[in-house]
C-alpha positions in Angstrom: 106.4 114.3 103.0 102.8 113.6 101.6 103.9 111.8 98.8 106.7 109.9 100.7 104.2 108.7 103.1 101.5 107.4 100.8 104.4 105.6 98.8 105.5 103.8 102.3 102.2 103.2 103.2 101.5 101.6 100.7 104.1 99.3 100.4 103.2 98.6 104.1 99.9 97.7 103.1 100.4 95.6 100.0 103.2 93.5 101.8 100.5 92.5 104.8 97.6 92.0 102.2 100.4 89.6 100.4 101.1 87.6 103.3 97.8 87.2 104.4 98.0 89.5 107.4 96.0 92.6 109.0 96.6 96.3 108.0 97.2 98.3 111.4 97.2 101.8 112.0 99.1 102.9 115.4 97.9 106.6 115.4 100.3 108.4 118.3 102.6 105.4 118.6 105.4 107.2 120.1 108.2 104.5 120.5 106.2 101.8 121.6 104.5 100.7 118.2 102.0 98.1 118.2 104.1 94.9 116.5 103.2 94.6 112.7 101.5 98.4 112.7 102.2 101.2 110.5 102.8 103.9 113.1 102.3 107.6 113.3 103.4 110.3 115.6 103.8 113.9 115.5 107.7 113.7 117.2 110.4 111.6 114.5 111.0 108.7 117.4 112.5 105.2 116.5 110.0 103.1 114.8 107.5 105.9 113.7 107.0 105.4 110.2 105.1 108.7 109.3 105.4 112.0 111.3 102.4 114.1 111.6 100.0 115.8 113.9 97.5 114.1 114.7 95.5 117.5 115.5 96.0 117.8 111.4 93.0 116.4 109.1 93.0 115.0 107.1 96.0 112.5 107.6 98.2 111.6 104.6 96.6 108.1 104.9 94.3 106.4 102.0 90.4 106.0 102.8 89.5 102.5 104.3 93.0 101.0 104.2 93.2 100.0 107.6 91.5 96.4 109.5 92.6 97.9 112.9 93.6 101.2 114.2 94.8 102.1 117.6 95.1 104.7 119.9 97.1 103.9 122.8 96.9 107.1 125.6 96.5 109.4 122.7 93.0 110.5 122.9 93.7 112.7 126.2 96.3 114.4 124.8 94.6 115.4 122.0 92.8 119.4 121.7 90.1 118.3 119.1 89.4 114.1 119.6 86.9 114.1 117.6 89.2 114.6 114.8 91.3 112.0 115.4 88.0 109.7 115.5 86.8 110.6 112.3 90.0 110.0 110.8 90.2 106.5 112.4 86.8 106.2 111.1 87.9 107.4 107.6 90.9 105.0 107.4 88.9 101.6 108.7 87.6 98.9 106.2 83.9 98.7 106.9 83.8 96.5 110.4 87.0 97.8 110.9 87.9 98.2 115.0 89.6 101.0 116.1 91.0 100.1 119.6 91.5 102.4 122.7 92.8 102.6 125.9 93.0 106.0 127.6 92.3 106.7 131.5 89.6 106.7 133.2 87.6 110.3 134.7 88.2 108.6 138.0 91.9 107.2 138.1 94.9 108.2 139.3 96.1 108.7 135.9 93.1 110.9 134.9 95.0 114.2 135.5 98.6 113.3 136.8 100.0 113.9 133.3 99.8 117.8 132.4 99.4 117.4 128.9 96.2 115.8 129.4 93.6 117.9 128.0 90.2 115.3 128.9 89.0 112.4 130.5 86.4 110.0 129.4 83.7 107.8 130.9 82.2 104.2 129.9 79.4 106.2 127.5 81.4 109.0 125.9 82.2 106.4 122.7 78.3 106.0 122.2 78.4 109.6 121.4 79.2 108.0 117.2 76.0 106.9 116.2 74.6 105.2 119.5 72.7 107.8 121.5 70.9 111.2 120.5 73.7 112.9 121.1 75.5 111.7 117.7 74.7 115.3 115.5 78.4 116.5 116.2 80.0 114.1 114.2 79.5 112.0 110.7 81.8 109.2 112.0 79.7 106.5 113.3 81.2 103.5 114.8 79.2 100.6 117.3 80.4 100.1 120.5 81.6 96.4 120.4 83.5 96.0 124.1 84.0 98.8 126.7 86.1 97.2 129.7 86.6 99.2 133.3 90.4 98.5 134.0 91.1 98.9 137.7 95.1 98.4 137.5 96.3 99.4 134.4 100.1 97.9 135.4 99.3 95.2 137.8 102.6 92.9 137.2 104.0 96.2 139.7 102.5 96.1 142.7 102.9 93.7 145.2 100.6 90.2 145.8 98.0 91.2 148.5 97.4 94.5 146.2 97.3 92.1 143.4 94.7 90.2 144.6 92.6 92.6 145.7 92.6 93.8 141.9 92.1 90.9 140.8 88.6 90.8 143.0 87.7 94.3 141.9 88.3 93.7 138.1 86.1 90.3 138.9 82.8 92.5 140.2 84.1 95.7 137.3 83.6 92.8 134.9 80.6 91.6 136.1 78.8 95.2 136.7 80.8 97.9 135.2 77.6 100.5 135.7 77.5 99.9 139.2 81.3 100.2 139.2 81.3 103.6 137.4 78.6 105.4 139.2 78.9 104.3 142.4 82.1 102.1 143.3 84.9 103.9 141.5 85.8 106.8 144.3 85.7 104.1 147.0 88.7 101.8 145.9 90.4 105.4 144.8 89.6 105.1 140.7 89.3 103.1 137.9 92.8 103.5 136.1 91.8 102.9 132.1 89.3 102.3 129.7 89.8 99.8 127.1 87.4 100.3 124.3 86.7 98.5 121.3 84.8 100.0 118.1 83.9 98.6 114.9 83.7 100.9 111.9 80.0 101.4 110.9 80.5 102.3 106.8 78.3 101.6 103.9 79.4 100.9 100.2 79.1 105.1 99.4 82.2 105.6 101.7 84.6 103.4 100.0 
C-alpha cells in the first residue's frame, strides 16, 4: 500500500509540475474530490486515490509536496485534529495554504451529525504559532483569511431567506468579532467556517 501510494503520488505530482499546474492534497475527500487533487480517505470510494486513516501519522505522503491541501468537513470528524494539521503542515511547500471549511460552534450543523467529535471558533486556528497558546504543537501556519459563513448551502432556500443571508453575511463580513460573540445565537448560528492558512516553514524542514 505504502509503496503503491508514493509511486501514484508521485506520478500525480510530476504530471501537474509538468503542465505547469498546482499540487493538491484533498485529505478526507470522500467522493466529492476537489477537481485536479490527489485525494485521500480512509473508506475505498470512487475517486479516492489513496486509502488511509487520517487518525494515522504519519501519512504515506512525501514532505513539502503539496501547494494546497484541503480539508473539507473533515476536521470534526477527526479524534486527534491536531494530527491531521501537522500532517498538512508536513506535506505543504513553504507558503503553502491548507484550506478549511468545517462548522461553526454555533450552527445548526455544529452537532446534527453524530460522528462529529468538535467544533471550532474564529480563533481556534491561531492556536499554530499565533497566540501563547502555540506549545501543543510544532506546526505553525499564519492565519491568512478566516470568513463567518452564515448559509453554508444558500442556492436551497427560498428568496426572502436568501436575502436576509445575503444582509447577514454583508455585516459577518464587515465585523465577524461582533458577529461571533454576540450576534451568532440571535439569527440561530453561523453555519461554517472557511479558513485559509499559509504554511509557515523555513529551509531546515525541506
Amino acid at each position: 500500500m505504502v509503496t503503491l501510494s508514493a509511486t501514484s503520488i508521485e506520478v500525480y505530482a510530476a504530471a501537474r509540475r509538468a503542465a505547469g499546474l498546482p499540487v493538491i492534497l484533498d485529505l478526507g475527500c470522500g467522493a466529492n474530490k476537489v477537481p485536479g487533487a490527489f485525494g485521500m480517505d480512509t473508506t475505498a470510494l470512487p475517486g479516492v486515490d489513496l486509502v488511509h486513516d487520517l487518525g494515522a501519522a504519519p501519512y504515506p505522503l512525501p514532505d513539502s509536496c503539496a501547494d494546497a491541501i484541503y480539508f473539507n468537513h473533515v476536521l470534526e470528524h477527526l479524534e486527534h485534529p491536531l494530527t491531521a494539521l501537522e500532517e498538512a503542515w508536513r506535506l505543504a511547500r513553504p507558503n503553502g495554504q491548507v484550506l478549511i471549511r468545517t462548522p461553526h460552534y454555533s450552527g445548526i450543523y455544529a452537532w446534527r451529525d453524530p460522528t462529529h467529535r468538535r467544533t471550532f471558533s474564529a480563533a481556534s486556528f491561531h492556536y499554530f504559532g499565533e497566540n501563547n497558546f502555540s506549545y501543543y504543537t510544532k506546526a505553525r501556519f499564519h492565519v491568512v483569511h478566516v470568513r463567518l459563513k452564515y448559509f453554508m448551502e444558500e442556492e436551497f432556500w427560498p428568496w426572502p431567506f436568501r436575502a436576509w443571508g445575503r444582509a447577514v453575511q454583508w455585516f459577518l463580513d464587515r465585523h465577524p468579532t461582533v458577529g461571533e460573540r454576540f450576534l451568532c445565537y440571535l439569527i440561530g448560528g453561523i453555519d461554517e467556517l472557511q479558513v485559509t492558512l499559509a504554511a509557515m516553514k523555513s529551509r531546515e524542514h525541506l
